[in-house]
C-alpha positions as CSV (number, residue, x, y, z in Angstrom):
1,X,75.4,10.1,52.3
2,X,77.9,8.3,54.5
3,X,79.0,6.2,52.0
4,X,79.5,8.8,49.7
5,X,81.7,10.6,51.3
6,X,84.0,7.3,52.1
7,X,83.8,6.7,48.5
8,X,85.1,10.5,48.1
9,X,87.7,9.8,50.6
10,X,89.0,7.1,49.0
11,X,89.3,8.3,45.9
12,X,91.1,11.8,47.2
13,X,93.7,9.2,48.8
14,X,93.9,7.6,45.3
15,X,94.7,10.0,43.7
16,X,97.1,11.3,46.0
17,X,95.6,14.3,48.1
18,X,98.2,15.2,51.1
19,X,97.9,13.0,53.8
20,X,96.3,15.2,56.6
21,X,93.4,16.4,54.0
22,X,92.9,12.4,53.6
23,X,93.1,12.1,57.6
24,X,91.1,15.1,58.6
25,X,88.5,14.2,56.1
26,X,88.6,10.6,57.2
27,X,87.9,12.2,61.2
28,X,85.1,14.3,59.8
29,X,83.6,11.6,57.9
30,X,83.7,9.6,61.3
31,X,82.4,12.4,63.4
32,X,79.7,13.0,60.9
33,X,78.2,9.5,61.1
34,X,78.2,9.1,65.0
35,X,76.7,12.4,65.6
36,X,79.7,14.4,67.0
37,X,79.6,17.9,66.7
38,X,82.5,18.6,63.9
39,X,83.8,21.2,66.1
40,X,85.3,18.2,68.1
41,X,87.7,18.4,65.2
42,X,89.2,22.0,65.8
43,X,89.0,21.3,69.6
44,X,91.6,18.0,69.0
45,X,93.5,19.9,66.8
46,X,94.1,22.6,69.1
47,X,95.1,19.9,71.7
48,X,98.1,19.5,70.2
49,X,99.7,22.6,72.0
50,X,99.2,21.3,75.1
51,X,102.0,18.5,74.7
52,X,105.1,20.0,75.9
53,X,107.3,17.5,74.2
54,X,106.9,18.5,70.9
55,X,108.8,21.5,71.7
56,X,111.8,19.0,71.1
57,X,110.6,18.2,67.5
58,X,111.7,21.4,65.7
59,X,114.6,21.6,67.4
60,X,116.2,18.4,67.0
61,X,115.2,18.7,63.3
62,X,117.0,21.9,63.0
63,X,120.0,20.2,64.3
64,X,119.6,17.4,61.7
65,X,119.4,19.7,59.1
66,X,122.4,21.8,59.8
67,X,124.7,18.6,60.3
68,X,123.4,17.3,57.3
69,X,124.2,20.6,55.6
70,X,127.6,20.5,56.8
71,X,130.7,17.8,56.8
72,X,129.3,16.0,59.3
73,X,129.5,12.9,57.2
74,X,133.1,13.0,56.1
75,X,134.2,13.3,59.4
76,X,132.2,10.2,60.8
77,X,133.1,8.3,58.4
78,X,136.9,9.6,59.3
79,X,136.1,8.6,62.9
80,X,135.0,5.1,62.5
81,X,136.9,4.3,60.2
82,X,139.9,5.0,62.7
83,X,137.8,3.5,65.8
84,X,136.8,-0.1,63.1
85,X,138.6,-0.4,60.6
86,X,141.1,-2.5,61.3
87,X,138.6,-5.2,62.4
88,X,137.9,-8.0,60.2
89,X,135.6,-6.5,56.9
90,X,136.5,-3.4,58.9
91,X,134.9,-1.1,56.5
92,X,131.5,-3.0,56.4
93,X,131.7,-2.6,60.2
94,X,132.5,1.5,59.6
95,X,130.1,1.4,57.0
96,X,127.0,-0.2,59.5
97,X,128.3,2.3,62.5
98,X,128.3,5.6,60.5
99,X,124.8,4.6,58.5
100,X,123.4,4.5,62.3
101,X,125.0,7.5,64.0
102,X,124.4,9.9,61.1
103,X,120.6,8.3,60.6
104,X,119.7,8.9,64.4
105,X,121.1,12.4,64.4
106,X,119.7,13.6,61.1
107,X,116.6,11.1,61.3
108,X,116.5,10.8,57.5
109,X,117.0,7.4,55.6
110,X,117.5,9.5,52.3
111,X,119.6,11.5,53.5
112,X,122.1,8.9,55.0
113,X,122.0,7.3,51.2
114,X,122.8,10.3,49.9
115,X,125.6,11.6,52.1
116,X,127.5,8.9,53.5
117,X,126.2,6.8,50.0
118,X,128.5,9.1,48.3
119,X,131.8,8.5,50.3
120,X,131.5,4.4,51.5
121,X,130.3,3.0,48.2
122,X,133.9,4.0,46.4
123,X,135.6,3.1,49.4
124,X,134.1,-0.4,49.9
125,X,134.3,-1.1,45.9
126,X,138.4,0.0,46.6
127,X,139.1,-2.0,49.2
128,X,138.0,-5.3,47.3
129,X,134.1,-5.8,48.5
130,X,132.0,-6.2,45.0
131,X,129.8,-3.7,44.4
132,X,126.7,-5.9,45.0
133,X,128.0,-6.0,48.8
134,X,128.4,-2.6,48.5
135,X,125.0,-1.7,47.3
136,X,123.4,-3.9,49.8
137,X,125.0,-2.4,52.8
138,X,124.4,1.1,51.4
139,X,120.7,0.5,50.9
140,X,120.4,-1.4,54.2
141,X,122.0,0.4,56.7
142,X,120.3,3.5,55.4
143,X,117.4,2.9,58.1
144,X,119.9,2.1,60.7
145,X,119.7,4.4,63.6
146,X,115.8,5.6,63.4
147,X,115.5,3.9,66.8
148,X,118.8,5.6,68.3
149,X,118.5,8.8,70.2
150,X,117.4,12.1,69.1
151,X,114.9,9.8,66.9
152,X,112.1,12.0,65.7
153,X,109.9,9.0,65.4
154,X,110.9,7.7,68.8
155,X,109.6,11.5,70.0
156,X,106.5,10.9,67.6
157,X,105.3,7.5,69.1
158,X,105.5,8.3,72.1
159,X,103.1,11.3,71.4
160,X,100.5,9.6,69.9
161,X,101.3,6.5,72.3
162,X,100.9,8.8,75.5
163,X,97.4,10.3,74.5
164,X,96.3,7.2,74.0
165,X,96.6,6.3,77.5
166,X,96.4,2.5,77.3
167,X,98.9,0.5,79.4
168,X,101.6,1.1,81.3
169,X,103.2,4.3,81.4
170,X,105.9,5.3,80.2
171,X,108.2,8.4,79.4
172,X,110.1,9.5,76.0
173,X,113.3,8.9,77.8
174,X,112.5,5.3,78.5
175,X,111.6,4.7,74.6
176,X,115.3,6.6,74.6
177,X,117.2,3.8,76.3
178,X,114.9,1.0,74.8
179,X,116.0,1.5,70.9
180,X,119.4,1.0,72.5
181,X,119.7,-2.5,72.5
182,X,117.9,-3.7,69.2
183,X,120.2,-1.3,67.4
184,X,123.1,-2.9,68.5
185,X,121.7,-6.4,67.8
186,X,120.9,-5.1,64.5
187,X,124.4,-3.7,64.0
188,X,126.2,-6.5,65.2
189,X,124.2,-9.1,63.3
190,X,124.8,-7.1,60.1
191,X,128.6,-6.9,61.4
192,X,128.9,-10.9,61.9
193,X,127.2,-11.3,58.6
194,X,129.9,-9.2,56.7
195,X,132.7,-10.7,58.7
196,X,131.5,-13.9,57.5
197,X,131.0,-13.2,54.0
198,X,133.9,-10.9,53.4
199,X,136.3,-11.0,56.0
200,X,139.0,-11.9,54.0
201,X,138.9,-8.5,52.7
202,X,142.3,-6.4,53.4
203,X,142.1,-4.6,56.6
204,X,143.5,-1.5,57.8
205,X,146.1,-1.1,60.7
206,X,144.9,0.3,63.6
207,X,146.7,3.6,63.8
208,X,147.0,6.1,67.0
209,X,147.8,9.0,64.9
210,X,144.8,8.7,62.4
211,X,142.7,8.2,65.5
212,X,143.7,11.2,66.6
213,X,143.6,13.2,63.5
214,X,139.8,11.8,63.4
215,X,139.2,13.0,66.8
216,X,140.6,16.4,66.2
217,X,138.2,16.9,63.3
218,X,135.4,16.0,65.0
219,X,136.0,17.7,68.8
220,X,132.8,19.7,68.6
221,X,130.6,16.5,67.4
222,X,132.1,13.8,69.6
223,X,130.6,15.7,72.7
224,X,127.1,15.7,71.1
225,X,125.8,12.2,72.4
226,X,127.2,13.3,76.0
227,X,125.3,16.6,76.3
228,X,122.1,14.8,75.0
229,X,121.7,11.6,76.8
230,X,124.1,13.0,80.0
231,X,121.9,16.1,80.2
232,X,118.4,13.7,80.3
233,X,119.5,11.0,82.6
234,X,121.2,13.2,85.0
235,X,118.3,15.4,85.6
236,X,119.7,18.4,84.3
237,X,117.7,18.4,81.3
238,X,113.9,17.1,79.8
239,X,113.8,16.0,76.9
240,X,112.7,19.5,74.8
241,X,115.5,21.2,76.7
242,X,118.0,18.7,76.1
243,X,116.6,19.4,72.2
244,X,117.0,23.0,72.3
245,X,120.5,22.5,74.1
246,X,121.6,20.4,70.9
247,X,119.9,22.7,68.1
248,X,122.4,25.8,70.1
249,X,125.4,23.3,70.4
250,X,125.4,22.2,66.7
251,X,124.5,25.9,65.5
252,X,127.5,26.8,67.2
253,X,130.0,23.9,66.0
254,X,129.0,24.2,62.4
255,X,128.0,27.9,61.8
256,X,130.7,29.5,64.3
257,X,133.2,27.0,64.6
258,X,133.8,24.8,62.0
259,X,132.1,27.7,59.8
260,X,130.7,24.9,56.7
261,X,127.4,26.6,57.1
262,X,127.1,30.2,56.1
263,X,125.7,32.7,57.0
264,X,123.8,33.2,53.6
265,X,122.7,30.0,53.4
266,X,121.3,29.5,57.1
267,X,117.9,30.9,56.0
268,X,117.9,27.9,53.4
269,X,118.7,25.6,56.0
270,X,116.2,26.5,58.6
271,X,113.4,27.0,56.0
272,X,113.7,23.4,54.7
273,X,114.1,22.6,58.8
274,X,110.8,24.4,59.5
275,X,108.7,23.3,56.2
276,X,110.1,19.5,57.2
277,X,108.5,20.5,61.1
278,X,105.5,22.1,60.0
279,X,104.0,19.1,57.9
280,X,105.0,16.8,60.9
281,X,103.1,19.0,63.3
282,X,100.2,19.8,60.8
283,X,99.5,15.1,59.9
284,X,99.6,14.8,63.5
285,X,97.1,17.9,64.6
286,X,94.6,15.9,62.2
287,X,96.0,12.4,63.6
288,X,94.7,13.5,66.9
289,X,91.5,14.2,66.0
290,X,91.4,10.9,64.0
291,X,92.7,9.3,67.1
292,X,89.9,10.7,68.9
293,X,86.7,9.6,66.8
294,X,88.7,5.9,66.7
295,X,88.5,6.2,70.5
296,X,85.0,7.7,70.8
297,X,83.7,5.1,68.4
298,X,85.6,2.0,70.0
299,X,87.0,0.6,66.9
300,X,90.6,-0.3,68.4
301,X,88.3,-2.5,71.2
302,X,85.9,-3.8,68.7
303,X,89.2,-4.4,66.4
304,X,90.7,-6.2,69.5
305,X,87.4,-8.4,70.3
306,X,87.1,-9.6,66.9
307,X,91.6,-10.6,66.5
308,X,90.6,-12.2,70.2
309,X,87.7,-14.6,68.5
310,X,89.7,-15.5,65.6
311,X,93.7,-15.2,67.1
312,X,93.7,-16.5,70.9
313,X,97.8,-16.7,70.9
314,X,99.6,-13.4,71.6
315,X,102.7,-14.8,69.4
316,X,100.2,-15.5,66.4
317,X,99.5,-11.9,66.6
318,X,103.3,-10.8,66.8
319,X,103.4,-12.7,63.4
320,X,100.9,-11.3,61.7
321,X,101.7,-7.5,63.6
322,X,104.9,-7.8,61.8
323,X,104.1,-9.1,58.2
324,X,101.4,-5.9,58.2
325,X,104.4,-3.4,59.2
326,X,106.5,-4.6,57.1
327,X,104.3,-3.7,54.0
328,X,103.1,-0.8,55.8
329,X,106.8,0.4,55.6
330,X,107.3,-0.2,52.3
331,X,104.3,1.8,51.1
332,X,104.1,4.4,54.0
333,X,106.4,7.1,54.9
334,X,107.2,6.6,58.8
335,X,105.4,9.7,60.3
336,X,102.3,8.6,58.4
337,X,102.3,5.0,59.3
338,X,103.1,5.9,63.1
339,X,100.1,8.9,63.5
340,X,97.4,6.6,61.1
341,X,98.4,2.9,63.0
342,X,99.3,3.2,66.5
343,X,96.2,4.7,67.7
344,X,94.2,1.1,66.1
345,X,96.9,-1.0,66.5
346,X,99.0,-0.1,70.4
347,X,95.3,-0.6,72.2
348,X,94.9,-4.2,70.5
349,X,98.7,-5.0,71.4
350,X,98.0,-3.9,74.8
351,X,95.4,-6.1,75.0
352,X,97.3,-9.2,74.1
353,X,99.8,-8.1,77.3
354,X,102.5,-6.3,75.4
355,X,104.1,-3.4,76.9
356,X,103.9,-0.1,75.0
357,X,107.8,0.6,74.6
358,X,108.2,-3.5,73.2
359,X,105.4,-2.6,71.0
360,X,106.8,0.9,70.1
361,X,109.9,-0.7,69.3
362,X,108.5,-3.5,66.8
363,X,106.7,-1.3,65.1
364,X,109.6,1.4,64.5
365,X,111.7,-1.6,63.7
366,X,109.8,-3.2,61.6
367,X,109.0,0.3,59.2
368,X,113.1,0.8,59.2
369,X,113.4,-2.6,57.9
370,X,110.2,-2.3,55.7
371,X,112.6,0.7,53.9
372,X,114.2,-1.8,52.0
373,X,111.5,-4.1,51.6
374,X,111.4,-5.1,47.8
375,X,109.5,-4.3,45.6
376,X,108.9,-0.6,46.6
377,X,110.7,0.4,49.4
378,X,111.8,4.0,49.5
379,X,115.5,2.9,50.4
380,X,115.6,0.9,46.9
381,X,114.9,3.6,44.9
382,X,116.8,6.3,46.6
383,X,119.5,3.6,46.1
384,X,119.4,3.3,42.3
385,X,119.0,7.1,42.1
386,X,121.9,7.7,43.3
387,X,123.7,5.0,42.0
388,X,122.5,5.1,38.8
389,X,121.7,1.2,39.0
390,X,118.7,-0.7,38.1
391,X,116.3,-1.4,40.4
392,X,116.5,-5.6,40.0
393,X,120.1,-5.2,40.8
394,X,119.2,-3.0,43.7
395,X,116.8,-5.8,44.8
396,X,119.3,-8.3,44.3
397,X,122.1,-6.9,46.6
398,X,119.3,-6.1,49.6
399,X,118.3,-9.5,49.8
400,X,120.5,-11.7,52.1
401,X,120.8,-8.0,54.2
402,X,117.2,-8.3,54.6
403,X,117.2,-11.9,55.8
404,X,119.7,-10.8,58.6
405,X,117.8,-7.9,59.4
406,X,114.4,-10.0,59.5
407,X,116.1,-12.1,61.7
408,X,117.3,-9.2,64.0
409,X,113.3,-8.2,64.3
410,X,112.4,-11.7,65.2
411,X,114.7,-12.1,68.0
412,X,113.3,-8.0,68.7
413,X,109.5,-9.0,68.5
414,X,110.1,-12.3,70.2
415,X,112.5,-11.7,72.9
416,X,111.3,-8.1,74.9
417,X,114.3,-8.6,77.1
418,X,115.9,-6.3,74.3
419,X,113.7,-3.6,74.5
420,X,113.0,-3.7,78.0
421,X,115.9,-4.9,79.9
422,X,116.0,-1.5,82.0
423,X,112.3,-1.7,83.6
């Protein structure tokens, strides 16, 4: 009977049944063959409403969507251009920036391809980089910024990380400050790499005027980091407050002020907003119940006492922790890898003395780098979508990115000075 129904369950994920019917079944099946009454299930479901923080989740997504919606992009790019281009490969530099601001605030890889895709891949081709620079940086530095504050999958780990309740604690706001410093490793590596490769590329003069022509354009966006992350670690704010403080600010900047939204097409907006929130909130209802059964049934200690027989070295682990990721994030979308993995795998990294925000970061690194991870990352065909390139040249271009970027998540996984410096 058991084995039935995995057989079943396999096959529904096969065939490509929505992930929370794969999940839920998958908690079911579990609860089924220990003996726990499957009204556990509805009772861990239900528990999601008693975490306060994901009151930031819809809000911050709403925010996304409306600055993706308007010219948010434009005038970025506008911005850092004026604040980096003059630099040496200055418009790589303006290229890496931009890809990781507009990624952290509209927590969408596609979306950052898309957009900004549109605008930096003439300009770089115009300026003199080839367009198989071009297409690598595009491609790459889509996934830039996922650890940057208001990360929805920074918010999301720390969920599932927190009702775990294995090691130390920790708050969202920590995990806020610790994607700080692997981002700008990230971003500078990337930076040195194009320097390197292209920096005798024509620059741009640096210009007071178009600085402040950039600034002027963005007035009501420049301010947005500073009410977020000023409103947090003052105290004036938690974290879903600062969230529903940035959904009213950007509502106001692009629907009243700058006026690129209207007022006809807000329901659009919030309805792809909501639809994007609810089947976040509806894997991760069924994640927690998952989560549960794992923890009922002791797998993640049973998984941790059979990697201890057979893997003694807590580096050895690190390895093979990030060759798994990195295929998980090729195959998986983020929000699924994060509510399916961290509940087996944060216990087992706890175990082997690693701090949940290092191990947070890893594995959120890891899946943003595992975005362009050949053969089927999602970056690399978003890329030749919208470029209307094949895939090997796609492939091609990504590669010596991804070597810097696998270097980055070494000195990440290796070094937790970058993660933790703060604690």
């Amino acid at each position: 009977m058991i084995w039935a129904g995995v057989a079943l369950v396999l096959l529904m994920a096969l065939l490509g049944a929505p992930l929370f019917v794969v999940v839920l079944a998958a908690a079911m099946l579990g609860m089924l063959a220990t003996g726990v009454p499957l009204t556990s299930v509805a009772i861990s479901v239900y528990e999601i409403t008693h975490q306060p923080l994901l009151v930031a989740l819809p809000f911050f997504t709403f925010a996304g969507y409306l600055m993706a919606a308007a010219n948010t992009s434009q005038r970025l790019m506008a911005l850092t251009q004026a604040l980096f281009g003059w630099m040496p490969a200055g418009l790589a530099v303006v290229g890496f920036v931009a890809c990781a601001l507009f990624t952290a605030l509209t927590g969408a890889s596609g979306v950052t391809i898309v957009a900004l895709g549109g605008l930096l891949m003439p300009m770089l081709v115009k300026s003199g980089y080839s367009e198989r620079f071009s297409l690598g940086l595009v491609t790459t530095s889509g996934s830039l910024g996922l650890l940057l504050v208001p990360s929805v999958p920074l918010i999301l780990y720390g969920v599932v990380a927190q009702q775990l309740g294995v090691g130390e604690p920790f708050s969202i706001e920590q995990l806020f400050i610790a994607g700080l410093g692997p981002t700008l490793l990230m971003v500078a590596l990337l930076s040195m790499y194009a320097i390197w490769v292209r920096g005798g590329v024509p620059r741009s003069k640096f210009d007071w005027p178009a600085l402040k022509s950039a600034l002027k354009a963005a007035r009501w966006e420049v301010p947005l980091p500073f009410v977020v992350l000023g409103g947090i670690y003052s105290g004036y704010f938690a974290v879903s407050e600062a969230a529903a403080m940035t959904a009213v600010y950007i509502f106001i900047a692009e629907v009243l002020l700058y006026r690129e939204i209207k007022w006809r097409n807000l329901p659009e907006v919030i309805r792809e907003a909501l639809v994007m929130v609810g089947s976040i909130l509806l894997i991760l209802g069924v994640a927690l119940a998952f989560t549960n059964y794992l923890v009922d049934a002791e797998v993640p200690q049973r998984l941790f006492g059979f990697m201890q027989e057979h893997i003694s070295s807590k580096y050895t682990f690190l390895i093979l922790l990030n060759i798994m990721l990195l295929a998980l994030g090729a195959i998986l979308d983020i929000f699924s890898a994060l509510v399916i993995m961290v509940p087996l795998l944060l216990p087992v990294a706890v175990g082997y003395g690693i701090h949940p925000v290092h191990f947070g970061i890893i594995f959120l690194a890891n899946l943003e780098v595992g975005y362009f991870t050949p053969p089927i990352g999602i970056n690399l065909f978003i890329s030749s979508y919208r470029f209307n390139r094949p895939m090997l040249d796609i492939y091609a271009a990504c590669v010596p990115f991804l070597l810097v970027m696998l270097l980055a998540l070494l000195l990440i996984t290796y070094v937790p000075w970058f993660s933790l410096w703060f604690l």
